[in-house]
C-alpha atoms as one frame of an Amber mdcrd trajectory, in Angstrom:
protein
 119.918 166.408  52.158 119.385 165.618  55.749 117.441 162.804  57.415 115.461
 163.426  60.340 116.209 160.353  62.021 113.040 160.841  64.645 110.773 161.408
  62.092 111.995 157.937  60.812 111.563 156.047  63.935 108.153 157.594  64.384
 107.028 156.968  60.695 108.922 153.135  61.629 106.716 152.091  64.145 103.667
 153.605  62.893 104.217 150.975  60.108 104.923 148.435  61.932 101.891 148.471
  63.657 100.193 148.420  60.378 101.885 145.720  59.350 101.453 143.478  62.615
  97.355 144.842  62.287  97.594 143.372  58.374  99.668 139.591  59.674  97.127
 139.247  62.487  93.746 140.058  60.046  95.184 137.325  57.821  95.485 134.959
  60.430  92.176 135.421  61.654  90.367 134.895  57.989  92.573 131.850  57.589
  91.097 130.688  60.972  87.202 131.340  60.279  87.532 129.675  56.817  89.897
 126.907  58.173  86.563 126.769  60.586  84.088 127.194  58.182  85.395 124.190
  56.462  85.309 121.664  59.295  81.901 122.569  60.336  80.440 122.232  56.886
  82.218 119.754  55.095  80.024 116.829  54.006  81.500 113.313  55.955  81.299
 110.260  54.109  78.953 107.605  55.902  82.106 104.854  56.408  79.441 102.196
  56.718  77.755 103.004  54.142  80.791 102.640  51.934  81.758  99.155  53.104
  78.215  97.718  52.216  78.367  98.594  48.588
């Protein structure tokens, strides 16, 4: 059995990119909800906490 080594780097970096495309969709979804989050979160009213 013989191992075509270019076939290997070829087939390498082919999933690499892949990978890198997967890492960097993941970081953008963790950015929009991270975003989402802080643009429609509810604030407590601090005043109206220290009346009561």
């Amino acid at each position: 059995m013989t191992i075509n080594f270019g076939a290997f780097l070829s087939s390498f970096w082919i999933m690499l990119y892949g990978m890198l495309g997967i890492f960097i969709v993941t970081i953008v979804i963790i950015i929009a909800i991270v975003l989402l989050n802080k643009l429609t979160s509810h604030k407590k009213n601090v005043h109206q906490d220290a009346e009561e």
